[in-house]
GUSEZA-706461 format. One line per field, with one value per residue: residue number from 1; chain; x, y, z of N, C-alpha, C in turn. Coordinates in Angstrom, 1 decimal, padded with zeros to 4 digits, always signed. Atoms other than C-alpha are relative to their C-alpha. Example, Ala and Ser with C-alpha at 12.3 -4.5 7.8 and 13.67 -1.06 7.14 Angstrom:
resi <- (1/2)
chain <- (A/A)
n_px <- (+000.9/-000.9)
n_py <- (-001.2/-001.1)
n_pz <- (+000.0/+000.0)
ca_px <- (+012.3/+013.7)
ca_py <- (-004.5/-001.1)
ca_pz <- (+007.8/+007.1)
c_px <- (+000.9/-000.8)
c_py <- (+001.2/+001.1)
c_pz <- (+000.0/+000.8)
// end
This chain:
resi <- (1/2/3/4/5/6/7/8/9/10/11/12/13/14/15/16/17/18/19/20/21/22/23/24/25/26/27/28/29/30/31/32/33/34/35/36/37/38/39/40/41/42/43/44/45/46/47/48/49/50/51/52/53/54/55/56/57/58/59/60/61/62/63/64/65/66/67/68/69/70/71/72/73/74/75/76/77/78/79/80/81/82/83/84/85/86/87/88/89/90/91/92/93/94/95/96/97/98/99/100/101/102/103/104/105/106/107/108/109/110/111/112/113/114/115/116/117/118/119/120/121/122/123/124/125/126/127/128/129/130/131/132/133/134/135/136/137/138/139/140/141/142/143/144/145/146/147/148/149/150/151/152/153/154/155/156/157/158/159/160/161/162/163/164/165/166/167/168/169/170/171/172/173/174/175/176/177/178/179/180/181/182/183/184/185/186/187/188/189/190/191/192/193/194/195/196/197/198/199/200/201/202/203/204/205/206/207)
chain <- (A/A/A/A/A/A/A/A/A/A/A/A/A/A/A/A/A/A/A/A/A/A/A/A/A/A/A/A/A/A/A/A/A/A/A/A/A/A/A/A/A/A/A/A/A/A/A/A/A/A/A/A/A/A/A/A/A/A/A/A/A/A/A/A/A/A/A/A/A/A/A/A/A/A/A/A/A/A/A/A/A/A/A/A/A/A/A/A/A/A/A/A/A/A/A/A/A/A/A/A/A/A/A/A/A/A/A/A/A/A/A/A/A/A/A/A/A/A/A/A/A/A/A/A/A/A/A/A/A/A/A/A/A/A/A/A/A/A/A/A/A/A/A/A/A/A/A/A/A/A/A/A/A/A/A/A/A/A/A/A/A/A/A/A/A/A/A/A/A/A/A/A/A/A/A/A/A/A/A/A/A/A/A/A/A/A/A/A/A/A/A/A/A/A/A/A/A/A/A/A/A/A/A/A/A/A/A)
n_px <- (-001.4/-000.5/-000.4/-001.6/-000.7/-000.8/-000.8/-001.1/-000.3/-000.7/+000.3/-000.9/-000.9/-001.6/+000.1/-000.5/-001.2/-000.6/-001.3/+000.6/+001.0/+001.4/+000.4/+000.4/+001.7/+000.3/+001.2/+001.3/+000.0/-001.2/-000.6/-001.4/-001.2/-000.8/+000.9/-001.0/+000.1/-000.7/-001.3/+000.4/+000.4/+001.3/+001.7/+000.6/+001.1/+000.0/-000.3/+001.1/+000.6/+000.9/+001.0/+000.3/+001.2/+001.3/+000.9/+000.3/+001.1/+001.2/+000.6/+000.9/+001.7/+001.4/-000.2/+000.0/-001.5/+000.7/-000.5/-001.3/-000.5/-001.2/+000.0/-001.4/-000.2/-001.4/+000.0/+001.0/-000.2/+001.2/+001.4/-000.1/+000.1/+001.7/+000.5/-000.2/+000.9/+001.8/+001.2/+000.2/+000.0/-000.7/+000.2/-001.1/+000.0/-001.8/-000.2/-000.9/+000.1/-001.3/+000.8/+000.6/-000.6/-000.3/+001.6/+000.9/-000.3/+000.4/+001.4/-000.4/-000.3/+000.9/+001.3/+001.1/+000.5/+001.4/+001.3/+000.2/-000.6/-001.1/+000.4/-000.7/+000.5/-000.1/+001.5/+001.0/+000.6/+000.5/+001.2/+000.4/+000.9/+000.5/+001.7/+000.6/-000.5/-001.2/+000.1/-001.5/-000.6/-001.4/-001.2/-001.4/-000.6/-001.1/-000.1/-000.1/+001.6/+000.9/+001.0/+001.2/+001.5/+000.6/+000.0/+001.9/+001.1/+000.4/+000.5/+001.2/+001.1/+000.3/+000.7/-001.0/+000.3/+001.2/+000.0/-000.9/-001.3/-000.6/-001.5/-001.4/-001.6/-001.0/-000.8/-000.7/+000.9/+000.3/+001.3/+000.8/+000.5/+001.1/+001.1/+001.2/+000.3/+001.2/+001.0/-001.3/+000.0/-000.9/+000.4/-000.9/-001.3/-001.0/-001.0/-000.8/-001.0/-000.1/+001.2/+001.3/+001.5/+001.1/+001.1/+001.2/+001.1/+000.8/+001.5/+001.1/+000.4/+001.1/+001.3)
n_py <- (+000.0/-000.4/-001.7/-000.5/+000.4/-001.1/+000.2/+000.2/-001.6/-000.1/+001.4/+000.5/+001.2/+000.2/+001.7/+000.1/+000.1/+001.5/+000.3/-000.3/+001.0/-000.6/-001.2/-001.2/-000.2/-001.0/-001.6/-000.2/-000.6/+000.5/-000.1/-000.1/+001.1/+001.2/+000.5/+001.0/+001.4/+001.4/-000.1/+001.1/-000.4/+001.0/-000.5/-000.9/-000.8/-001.0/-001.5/-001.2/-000.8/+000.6/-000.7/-001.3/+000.5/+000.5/-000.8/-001.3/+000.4/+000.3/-000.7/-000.3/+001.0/+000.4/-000.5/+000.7/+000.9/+000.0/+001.9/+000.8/+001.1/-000.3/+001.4/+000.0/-001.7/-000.2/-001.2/-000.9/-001.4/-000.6/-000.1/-000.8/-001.3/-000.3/-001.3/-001.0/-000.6/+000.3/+000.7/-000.5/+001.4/+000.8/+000.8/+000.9/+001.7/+000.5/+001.1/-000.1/-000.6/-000.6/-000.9/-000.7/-000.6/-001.3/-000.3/-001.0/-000.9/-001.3/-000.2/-000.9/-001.2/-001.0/-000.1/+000.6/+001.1/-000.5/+000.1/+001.1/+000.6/+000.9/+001.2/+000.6/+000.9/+000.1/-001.0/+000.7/+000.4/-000.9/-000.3/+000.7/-000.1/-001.4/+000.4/-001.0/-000.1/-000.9/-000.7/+000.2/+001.3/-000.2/+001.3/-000.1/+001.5/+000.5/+000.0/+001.8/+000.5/+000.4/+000.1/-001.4/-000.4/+000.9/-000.6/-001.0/+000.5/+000.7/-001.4/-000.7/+000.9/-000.1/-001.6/-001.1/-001.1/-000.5/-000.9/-001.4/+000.3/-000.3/+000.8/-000.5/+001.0/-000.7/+001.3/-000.4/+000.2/+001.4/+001.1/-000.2/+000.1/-000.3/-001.5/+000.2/+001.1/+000.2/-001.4/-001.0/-000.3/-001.0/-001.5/-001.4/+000.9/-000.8/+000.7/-001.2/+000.4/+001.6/+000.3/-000.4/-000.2/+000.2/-000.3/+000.7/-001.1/+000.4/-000.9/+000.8/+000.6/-001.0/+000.8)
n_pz <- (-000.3/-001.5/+000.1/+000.2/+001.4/+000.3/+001.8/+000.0/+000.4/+001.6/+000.5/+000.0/-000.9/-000.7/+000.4/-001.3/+000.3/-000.6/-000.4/-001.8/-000.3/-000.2/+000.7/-001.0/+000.4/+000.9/-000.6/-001.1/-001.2/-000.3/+001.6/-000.3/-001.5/+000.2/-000.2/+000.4/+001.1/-000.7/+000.5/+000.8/+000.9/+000.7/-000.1/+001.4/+000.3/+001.3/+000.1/+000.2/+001.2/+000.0/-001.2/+000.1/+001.5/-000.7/-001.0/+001.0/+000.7/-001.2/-000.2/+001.2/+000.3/-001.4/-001.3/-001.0/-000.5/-002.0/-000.6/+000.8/-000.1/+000.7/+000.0/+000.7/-000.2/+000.0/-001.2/+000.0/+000.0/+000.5/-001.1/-001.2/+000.7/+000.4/-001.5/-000.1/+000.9/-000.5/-000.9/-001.3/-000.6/+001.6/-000.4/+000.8/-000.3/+000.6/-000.2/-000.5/-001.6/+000.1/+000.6/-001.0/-001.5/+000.5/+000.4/-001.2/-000.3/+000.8/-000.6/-001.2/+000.3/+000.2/-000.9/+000.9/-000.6/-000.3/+001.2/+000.0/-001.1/+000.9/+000.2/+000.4/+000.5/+000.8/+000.7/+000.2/-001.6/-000.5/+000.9/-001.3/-001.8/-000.3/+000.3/+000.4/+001.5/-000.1/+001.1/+000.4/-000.2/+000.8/+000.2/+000.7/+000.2/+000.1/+001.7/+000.7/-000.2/+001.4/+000.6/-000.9/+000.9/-000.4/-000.8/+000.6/+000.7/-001.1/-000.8/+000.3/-000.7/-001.6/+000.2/+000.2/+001.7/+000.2/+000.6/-000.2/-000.1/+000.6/-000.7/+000.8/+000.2/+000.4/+000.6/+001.0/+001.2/+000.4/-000.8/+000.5/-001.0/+000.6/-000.2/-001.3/-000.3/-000.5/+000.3/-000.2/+001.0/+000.4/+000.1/+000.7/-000.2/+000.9/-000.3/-000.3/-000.3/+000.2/-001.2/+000.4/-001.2/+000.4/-001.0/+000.6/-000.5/+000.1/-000.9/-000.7/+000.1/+000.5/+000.2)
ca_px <- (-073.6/-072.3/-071.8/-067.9/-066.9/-064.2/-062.9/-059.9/-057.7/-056.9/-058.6/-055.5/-054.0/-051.0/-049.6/-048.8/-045.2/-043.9/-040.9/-042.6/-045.2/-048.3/-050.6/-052.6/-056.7/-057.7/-060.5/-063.2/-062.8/-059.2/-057.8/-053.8/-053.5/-051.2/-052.7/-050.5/-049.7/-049.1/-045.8/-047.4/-047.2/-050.5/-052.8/-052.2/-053.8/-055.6/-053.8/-054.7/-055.5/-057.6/-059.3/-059.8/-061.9/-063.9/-065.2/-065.4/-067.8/-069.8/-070.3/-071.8/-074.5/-076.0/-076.1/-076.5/-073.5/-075.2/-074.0/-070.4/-069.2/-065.6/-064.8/-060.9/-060.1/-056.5/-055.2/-058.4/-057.8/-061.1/-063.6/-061.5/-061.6/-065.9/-065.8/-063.7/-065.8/-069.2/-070.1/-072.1/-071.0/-068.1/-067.9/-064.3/-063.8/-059.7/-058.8/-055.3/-054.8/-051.3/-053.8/-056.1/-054.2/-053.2/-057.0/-057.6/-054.6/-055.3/-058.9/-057.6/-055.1/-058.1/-060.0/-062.6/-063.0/-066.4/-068.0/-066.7/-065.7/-063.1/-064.5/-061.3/-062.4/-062.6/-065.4/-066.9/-067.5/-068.5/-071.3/-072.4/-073.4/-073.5/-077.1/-077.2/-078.0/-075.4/-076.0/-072.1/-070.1/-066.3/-063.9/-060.5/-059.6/-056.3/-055.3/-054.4/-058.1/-059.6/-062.6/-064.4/-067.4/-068.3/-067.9/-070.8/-072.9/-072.9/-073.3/-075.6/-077.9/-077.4/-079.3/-076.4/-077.6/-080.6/-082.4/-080.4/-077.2/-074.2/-071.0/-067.6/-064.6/-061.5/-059.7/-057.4/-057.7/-057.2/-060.6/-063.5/-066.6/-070.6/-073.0/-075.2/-075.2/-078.5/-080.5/-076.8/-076.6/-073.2/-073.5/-070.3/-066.4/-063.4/-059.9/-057.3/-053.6/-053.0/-056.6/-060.2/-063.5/-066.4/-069.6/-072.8/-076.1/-079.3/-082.5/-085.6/-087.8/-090.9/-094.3)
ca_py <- (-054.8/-054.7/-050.8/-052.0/-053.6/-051.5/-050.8/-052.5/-049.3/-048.6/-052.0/-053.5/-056.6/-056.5/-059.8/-061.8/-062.7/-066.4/-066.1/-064.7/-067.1/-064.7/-062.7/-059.8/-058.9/-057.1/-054.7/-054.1/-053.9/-056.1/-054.8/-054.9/-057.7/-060.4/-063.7/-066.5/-069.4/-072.8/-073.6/-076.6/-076.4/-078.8/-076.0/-073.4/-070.4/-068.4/-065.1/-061.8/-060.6/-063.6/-062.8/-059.9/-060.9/-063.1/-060.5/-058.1/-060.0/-061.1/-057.8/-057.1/-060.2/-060.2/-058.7/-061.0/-062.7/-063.3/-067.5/-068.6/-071.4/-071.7/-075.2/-076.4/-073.5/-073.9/-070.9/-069.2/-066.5/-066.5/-067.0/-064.5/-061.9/-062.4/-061.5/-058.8/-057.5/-058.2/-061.6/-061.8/-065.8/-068.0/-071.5/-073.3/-076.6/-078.1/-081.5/-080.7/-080.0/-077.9/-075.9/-075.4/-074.3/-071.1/-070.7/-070.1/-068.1/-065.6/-065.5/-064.4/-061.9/-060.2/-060.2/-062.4/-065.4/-064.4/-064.9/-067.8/-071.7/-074.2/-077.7/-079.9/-082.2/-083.9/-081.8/-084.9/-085.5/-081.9/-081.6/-084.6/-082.9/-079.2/-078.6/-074.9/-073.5/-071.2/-067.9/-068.0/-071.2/-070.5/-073.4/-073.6/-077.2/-078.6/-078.2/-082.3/-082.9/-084.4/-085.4/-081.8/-082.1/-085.2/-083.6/-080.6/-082.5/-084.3/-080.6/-079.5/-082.0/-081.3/-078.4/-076.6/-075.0/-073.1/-071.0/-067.8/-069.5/-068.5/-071.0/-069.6/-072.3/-071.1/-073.9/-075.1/-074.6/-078.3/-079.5/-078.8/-078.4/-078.8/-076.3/-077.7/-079.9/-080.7/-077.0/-075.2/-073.6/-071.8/-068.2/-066.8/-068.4/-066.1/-067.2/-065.2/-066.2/-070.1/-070.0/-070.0/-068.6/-070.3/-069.2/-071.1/-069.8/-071.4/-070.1/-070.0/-072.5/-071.1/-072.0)
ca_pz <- (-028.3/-024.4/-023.7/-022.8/-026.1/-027.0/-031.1/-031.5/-032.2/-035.6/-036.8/-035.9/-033.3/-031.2/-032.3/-029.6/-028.6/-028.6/-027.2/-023.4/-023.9/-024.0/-025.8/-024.6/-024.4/-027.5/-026.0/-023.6/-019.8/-019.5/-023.0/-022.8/-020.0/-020.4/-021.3/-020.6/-023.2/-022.1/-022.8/-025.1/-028.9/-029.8/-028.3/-031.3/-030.0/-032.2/-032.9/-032.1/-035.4/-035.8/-032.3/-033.4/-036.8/-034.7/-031.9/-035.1/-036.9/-033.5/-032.7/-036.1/-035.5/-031.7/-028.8/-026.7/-024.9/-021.3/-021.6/-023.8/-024.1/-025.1/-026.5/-026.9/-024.7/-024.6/-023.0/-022.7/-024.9/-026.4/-023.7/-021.7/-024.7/-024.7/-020.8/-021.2/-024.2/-022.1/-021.5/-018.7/-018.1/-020.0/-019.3/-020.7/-021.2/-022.1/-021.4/-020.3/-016.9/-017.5/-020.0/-017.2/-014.3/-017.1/-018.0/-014.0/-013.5/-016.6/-015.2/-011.9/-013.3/-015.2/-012.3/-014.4/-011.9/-010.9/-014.2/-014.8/-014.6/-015.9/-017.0/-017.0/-019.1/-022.5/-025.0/-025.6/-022.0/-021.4/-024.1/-021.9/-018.4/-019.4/-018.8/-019.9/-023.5/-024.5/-027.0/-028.2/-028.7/-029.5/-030.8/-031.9/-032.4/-032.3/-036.2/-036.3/-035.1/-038.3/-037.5/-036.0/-038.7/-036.6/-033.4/-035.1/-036.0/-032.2/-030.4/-032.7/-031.3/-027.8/-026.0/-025.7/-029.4/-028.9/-030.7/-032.3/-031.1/-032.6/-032.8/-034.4/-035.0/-036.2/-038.2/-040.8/-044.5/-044.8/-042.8/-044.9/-042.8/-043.8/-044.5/-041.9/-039.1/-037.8/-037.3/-037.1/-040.5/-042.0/-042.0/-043.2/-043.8/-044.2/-044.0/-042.1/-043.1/-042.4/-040.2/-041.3/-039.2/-039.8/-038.2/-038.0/-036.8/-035.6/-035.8/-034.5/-035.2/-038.0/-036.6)
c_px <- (+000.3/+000.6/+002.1/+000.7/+000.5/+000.7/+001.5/+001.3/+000.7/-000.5/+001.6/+000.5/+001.0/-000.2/+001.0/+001.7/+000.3/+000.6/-000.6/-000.9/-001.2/-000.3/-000.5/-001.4/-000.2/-000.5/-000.9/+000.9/+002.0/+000.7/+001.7/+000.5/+000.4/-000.9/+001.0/+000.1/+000.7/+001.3/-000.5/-000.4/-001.1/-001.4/+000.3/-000.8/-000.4/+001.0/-001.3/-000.8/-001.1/-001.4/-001.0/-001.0/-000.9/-001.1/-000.4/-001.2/-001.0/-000.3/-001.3/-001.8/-000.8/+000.7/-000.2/+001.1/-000.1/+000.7/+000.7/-000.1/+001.3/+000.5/+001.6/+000.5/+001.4/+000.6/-001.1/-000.4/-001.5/-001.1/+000.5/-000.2/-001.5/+000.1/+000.7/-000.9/-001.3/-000.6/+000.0/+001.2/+001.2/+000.3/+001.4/-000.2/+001.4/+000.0/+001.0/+000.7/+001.2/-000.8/-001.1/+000.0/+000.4/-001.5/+000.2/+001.0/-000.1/-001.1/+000.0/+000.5/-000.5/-001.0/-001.7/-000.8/-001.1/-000.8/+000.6/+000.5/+000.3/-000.5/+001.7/-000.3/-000.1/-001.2/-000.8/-001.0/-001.0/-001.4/-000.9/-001.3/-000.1/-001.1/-000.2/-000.4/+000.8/-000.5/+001.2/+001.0/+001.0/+001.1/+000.9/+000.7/+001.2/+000.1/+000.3/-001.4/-000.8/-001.9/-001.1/-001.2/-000.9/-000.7/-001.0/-000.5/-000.7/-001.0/-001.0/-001.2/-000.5/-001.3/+000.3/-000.3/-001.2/-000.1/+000.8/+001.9/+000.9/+001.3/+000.7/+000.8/+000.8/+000.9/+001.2/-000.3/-000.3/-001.4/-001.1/-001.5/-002.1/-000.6/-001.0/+000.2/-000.7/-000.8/+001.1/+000.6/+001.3/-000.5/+000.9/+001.5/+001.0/+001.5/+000.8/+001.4/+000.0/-001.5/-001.1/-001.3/-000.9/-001.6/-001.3/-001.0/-001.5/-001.4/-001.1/-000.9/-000.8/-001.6/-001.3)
c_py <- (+000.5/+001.6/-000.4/-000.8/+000.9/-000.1/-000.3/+001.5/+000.0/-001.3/-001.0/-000.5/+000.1/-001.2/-000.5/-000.4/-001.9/-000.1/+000.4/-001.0/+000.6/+000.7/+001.2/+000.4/+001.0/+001.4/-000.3/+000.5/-000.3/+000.2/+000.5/-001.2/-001.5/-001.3/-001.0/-000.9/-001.0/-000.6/-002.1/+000.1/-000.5/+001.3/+001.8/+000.9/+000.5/+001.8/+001.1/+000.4/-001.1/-000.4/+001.1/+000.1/-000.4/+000.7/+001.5/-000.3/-000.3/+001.0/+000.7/-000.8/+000.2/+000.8/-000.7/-001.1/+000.1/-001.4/-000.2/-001.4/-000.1/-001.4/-000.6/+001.1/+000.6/+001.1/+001.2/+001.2/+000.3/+000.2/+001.1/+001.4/+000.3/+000.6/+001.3/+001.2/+000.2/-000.9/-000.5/-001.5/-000.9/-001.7/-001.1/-001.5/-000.2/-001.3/-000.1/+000.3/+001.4/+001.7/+001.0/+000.6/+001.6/+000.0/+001.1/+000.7/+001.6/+000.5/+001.1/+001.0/+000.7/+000.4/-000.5/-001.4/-000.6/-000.8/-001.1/-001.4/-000.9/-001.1/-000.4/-001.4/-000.3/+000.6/-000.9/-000.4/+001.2/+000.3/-001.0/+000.6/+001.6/+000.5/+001.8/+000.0/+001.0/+001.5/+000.1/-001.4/+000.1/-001.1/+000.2/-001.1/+000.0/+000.0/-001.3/-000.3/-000.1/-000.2/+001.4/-000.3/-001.1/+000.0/+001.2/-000.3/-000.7/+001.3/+000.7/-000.3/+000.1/+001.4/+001.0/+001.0/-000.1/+000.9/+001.4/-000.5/+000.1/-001.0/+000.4/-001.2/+000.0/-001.9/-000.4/-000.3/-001.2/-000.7/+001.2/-000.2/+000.3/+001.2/+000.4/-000.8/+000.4/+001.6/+000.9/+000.1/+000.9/+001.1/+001.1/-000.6/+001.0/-001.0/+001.2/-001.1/-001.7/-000.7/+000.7/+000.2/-000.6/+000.2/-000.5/+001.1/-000.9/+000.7/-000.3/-000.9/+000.6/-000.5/+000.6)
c_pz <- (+001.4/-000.5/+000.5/-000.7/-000.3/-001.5/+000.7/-000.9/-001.3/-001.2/+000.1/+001.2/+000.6/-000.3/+001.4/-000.2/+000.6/+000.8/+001.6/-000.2/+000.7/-000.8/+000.9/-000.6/-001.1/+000.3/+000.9/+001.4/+000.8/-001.3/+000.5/+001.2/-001.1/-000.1/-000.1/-000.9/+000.4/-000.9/-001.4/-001.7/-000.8/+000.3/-001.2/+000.3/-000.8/+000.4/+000.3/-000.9/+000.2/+001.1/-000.1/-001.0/+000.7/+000.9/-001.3/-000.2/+001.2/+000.8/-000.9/+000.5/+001.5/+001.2/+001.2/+000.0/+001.0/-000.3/-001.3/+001.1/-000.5/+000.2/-000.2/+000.7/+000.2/+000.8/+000.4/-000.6/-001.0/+001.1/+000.8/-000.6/-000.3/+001.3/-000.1/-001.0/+000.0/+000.1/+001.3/+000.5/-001.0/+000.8/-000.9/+000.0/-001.0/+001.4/+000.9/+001.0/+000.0/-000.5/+000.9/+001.1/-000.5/+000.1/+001.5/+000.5/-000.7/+000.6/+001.0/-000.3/-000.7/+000.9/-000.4/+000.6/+000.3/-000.6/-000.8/+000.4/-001.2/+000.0/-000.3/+000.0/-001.2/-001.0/+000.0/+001.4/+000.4/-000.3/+000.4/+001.4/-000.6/+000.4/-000.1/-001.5/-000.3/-001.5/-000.9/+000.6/-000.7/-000.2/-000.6/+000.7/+000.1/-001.7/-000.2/+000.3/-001.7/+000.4/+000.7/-000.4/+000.7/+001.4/-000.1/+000.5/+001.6/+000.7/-000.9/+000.3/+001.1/+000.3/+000.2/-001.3/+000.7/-000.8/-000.5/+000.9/-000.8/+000.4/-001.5/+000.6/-000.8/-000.3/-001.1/-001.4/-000.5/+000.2/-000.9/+000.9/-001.0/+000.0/+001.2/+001.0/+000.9/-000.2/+000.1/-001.6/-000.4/-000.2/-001.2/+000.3/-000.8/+000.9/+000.5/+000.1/-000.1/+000.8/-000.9/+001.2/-000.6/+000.8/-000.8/+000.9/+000.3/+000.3/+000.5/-000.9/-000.7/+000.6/-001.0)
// end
């Protein structure tokens, strides 16, 4: 676990506020800054609290968070809550341009620019050219996106999953999602509220 992951205080979320149109960093090095939210209601951030579950439980499993990926990144508020929490590198990818212009101004107003860089562009396109492999892969779909489990099953192929890869995607109770697709195995599925986490896991190879 990065030495500046910081306990969220009290086990408990500031919830963000609609009506300003932002939330705010859970913990680590930018914990309290403003995170803007695109004035768009299709991109569905995840909530704090439910932020807050996800970096819970992914401090539990790995310490390593040198290369994210943040997939659907909508207003960035996950990839920007791993760098603030320690990873070294985060790599967004949102289709929407409107979406993306908040991404790289939150970025800048955490002072987070550095470490990393905005793909604006469609996922399917991205999982395409990326040519790293990533240790954390965070998604939070659009809740009308039906077919995600199809969309898996593509990236689990790529070589974006390597070994020990961890991908979390936050969804709704409606979308039912496999145990497995391809060497990306379910780990662990809790529901928070109208939103479920599902975390897969790939491991290493046995020789």
């Amino acid at each position: 676990m990065p030495e500046n992951r910081a306990a969220i205080d009290g086990g408990k979320a500031i919830m963000h506020n609609w009506d300003m149109g932002y939330m705010r960093v859970i913990a680590g090095e930018c914990k309290g800054r403003p995170i803007k939210v695109p004035d768009r209601r299709a991109t569905r951030p995840a909530t704090e609290l439910v932020r807050g579950a996800i970096f819970s439980m992914l401090a539990n499993l790995t310490d390593n968070w040198d290369q994210v990926l943040d997939l659907f990144s909508g207003s960035g508020s996950l990839g920007i809550e791993a760098l603030s929490q320690g990873a070294g590198h985060v790599d967004f990818v949102e289709q929407e341009r409107v979406c993306c212009d908040v991404i790289e101004k939150n970025l800048k107003n955490c002072g987070l620019e550095d470490r990393a860089h905005v793909h604006c562009v469609p996922v399917e396109r991205a999982i395409a050219f990326l040519d790293r492999a990533y240790d954390i892969i965070l998604m939070d779909p659009p809740y009308r996106r039906e077919d995600i489990g199809k969309f898996l099953d593509k990236l689990a192929r790529t070589p974006l999953v390597r070994d020990h890869t961890w991908l979390v995607i936050t969804h709704s109770p409606r979308v039912t999602l496999d145990e497995l697709y391809a060497d990306l195995k379910m780990y662990k599925e809790r529901r928070h509220g109208d939103s479920v986490i599902s975390i897969y896991h790939k491991e290493a190879a046995s020789t």
